[in-house]
C-alpha positions as semicolon CSV with decimal commas, in nm:
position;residue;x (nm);y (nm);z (nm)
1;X;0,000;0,000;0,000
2;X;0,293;0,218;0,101
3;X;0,445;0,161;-0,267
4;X;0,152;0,259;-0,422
5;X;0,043;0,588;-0,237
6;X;0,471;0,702;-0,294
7;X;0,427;0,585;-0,679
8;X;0,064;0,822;-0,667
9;X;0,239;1,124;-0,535
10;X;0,548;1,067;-0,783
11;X;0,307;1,066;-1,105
12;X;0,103;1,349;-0,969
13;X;0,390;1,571;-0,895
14;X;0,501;1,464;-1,263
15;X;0,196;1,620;-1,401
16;X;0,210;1,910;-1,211
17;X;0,531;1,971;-1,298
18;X;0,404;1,902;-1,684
19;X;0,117;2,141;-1,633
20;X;0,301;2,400;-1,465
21;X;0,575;2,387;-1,711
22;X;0,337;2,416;-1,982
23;X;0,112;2,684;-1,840
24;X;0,491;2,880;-1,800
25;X;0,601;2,785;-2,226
26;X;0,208;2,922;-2,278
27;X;0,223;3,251;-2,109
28;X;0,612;3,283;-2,240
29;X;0,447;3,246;-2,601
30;X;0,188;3,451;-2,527
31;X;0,384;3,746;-2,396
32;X;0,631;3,726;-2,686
33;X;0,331;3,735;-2,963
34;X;0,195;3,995;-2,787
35;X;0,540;4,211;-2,769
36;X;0,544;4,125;-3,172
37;X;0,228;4,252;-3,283
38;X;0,239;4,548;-3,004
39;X;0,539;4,666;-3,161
40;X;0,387;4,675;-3,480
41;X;0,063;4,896;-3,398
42;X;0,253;5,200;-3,235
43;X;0,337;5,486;-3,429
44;X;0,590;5,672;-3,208
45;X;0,921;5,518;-3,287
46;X;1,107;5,503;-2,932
47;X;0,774;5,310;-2,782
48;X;0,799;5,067;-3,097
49;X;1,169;5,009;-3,067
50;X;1,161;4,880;-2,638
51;X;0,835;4,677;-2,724
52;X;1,039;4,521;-3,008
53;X;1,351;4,483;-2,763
54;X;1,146;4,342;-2,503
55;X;0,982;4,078;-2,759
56;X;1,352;3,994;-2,852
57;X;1,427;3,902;-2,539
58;X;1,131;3,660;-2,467
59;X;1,148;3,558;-2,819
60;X;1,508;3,430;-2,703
61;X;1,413;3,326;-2,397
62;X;1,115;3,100;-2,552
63;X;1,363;2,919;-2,793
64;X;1,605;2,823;-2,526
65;X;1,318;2,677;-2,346
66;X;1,172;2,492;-2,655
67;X;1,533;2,416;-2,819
68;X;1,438;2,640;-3,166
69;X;1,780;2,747;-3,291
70;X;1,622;2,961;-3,605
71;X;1,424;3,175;-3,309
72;X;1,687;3,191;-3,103
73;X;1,909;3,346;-3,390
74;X;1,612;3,544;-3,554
75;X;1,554;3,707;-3,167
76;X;1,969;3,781;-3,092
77;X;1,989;3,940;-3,453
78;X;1,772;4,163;-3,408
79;X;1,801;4,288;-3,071
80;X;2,110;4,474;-3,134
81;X;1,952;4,646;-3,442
82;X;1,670;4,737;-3,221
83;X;1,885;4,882;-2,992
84;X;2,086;5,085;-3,223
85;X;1,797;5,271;-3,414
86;X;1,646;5,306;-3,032
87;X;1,989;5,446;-2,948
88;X;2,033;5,671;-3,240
89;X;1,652;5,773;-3,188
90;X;1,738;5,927;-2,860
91;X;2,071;6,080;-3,001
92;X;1,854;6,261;-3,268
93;X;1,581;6,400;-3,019
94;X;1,877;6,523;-2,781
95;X;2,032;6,694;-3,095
96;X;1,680;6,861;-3,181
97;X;1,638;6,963;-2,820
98;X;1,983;7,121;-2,811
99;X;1,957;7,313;-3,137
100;X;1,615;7,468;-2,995
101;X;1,794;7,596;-2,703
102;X;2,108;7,754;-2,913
103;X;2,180;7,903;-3,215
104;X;2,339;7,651;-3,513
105;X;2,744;7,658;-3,537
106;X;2,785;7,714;-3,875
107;X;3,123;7,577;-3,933
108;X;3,015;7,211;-4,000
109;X;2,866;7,384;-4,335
110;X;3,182;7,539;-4,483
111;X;3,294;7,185;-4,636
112;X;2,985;7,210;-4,835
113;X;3,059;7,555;-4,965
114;X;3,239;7,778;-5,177
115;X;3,435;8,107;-5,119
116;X;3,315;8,396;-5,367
117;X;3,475;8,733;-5,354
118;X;3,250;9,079;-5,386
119;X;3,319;9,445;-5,379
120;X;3,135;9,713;-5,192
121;X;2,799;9,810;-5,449
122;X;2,802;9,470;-5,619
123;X;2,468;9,304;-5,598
124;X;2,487;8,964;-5,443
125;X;2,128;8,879;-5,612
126;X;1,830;9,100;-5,704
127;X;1,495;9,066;-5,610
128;X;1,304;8,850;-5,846
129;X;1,630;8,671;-5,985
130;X;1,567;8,267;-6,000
131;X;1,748;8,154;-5,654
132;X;2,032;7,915;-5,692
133;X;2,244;7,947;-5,399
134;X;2,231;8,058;-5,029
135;X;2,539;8,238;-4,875
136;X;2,673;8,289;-4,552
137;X;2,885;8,609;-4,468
138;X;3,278;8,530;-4,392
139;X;3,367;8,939;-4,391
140;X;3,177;9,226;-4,479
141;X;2,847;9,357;-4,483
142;X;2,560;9,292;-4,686
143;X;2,213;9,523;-4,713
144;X;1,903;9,344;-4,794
145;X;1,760;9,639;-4,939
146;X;1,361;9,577;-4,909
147;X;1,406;9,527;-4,521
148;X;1,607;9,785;-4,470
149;X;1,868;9,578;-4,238
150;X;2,245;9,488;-4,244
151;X;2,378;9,177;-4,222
152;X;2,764;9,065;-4,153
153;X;2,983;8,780;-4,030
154;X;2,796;8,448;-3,987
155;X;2,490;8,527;-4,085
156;X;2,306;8,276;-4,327
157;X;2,091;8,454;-4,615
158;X;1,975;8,384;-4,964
159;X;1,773;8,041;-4,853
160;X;1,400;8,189;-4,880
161;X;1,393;8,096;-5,241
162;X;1,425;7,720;-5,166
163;X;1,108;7,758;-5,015
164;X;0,888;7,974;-5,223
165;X;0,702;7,808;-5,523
166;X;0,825;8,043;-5,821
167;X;1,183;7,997;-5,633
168;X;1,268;8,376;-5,732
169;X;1,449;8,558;-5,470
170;X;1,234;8,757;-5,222
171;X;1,491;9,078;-5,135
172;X;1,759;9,219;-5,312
173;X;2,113;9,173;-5,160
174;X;2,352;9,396;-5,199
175;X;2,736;9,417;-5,098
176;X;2,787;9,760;-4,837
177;X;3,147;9,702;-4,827
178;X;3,413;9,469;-4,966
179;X;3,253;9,102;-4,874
180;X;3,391;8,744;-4,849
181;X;3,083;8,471;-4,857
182;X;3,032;8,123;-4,848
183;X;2,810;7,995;-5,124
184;X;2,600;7,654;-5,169
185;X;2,382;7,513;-5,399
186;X;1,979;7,464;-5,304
187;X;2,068;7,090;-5,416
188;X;2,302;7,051;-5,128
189;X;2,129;7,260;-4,935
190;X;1,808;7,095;-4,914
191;X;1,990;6,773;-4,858
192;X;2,116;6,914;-4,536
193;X;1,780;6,992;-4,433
194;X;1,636;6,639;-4,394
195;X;2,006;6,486;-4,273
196;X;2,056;6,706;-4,019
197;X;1,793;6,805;-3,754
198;X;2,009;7,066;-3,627
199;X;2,020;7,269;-3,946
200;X;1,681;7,188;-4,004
201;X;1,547;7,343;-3,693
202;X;1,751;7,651;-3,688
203;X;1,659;7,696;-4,078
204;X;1,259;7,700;-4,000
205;X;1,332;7,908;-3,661
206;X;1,538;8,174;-3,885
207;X;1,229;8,134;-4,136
208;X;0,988;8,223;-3,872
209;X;1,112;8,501;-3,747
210;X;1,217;8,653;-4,069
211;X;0,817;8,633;-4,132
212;X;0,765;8,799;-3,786
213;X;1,010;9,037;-3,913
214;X;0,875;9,146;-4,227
215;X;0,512;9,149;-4,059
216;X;0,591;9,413;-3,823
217;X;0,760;9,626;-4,098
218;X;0,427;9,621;-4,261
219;X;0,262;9,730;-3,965
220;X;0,489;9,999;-3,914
């Protein structure tokens, strides 16, 4: 009797163990399709990136427990590249944060520019001219003649063309003094724009307040 109550307890035990162990594979499944197909409905990409992270690691964790090499590789492959774009997701939003806060260093630009030489009275562009190029000023001054205003060293003019649909230039430039700028093409220009958030936040700030600018001149 003894023999057979210990051998009753054994194979109960055994399929508690089995049920237990295969209530824990369920939920492990369960939570790694659910990390899967979360990641896939949200539209903020940060959110999307640690749900696909944290469906990486269960989807790793689930093939050690069931012995499924291809999920196990498919899981560890892809964690890192989650990581990365989650990594360079955050680097982006710190960059756009810090370029709200201060204006844009210019000097990254002057690879992607070249030097052209005026004298004082030369016309950089005329008002109405086709826009090709925007300029930034190295020496000198420069009078944008509609507004009325002066602009020298490190200032960034000539880009409100790119953004205009006839793409003729708004203001007339025109050299005060002897001038050194920095010239570069709308081409390279607007490539700059989507690659790097910095310049593309300080362009539409400078943008803006130009229009505030030219507002309160008409008011006035």
């Amino acid at each position: 009797m003894s023999d057979l109550i210990d051998a009753a307890t054994t194979w109960v035990a055994s399929e508690t163990g089995k049920t237990a162990g295969a209530l824990a594979l369920g939920a492990l499944a369960w939570a790694e399709a659910s990390a899967v197909v979360g990641a896939a409905y949200f539209k903020r990409m940060i959110p999307l990136r640690i749900t696909a992270m944290v469906g990486n690691i269960l989807g790793v964790a689930l093939g050690l427990v069931t012995g499924n090499l291809p999920t196990i590789a498919k899981h560890a492959i892809n964690f890192p590249l989650n990581f990365s774009r989650l990594r360079e997701m955050r680097r982006l939003i710190d960059s756009v944060r810090e370029a709200n806060a201060n204006d844009l260093n210019i000097e990254w630009l002057k690879p992607f520019m070249h030097p052209e030489s005026l004298r004082a009275t030369d016309y950089v562009f005329k008002k109405g001219d086709a826009g090709e190029e925007a300029y930034v000023v190295v020496e000198g001054e420069i009078e944008i003649v509609e507004r009325g205003v002066t602009i020298g060293p490190g200032a960034l003019f000539g880009e409100m063309a790119l953004f205009t649909k006839s793409g003729k230039r708004t203001a007339t430039a025109k050299c005060v003094t002897d001038a050194r700028l920095l010239a570069i093409t709308y081409e390279q220009f607007e490539q700059l724009y989507f690659q790097n958030p910095e310049f593309g936040l300080y362009l539409v700030r400078l943008i803006v307040r130009r229009f505030e600018a030219n507002h309160i001149q008409e008011e006035v």
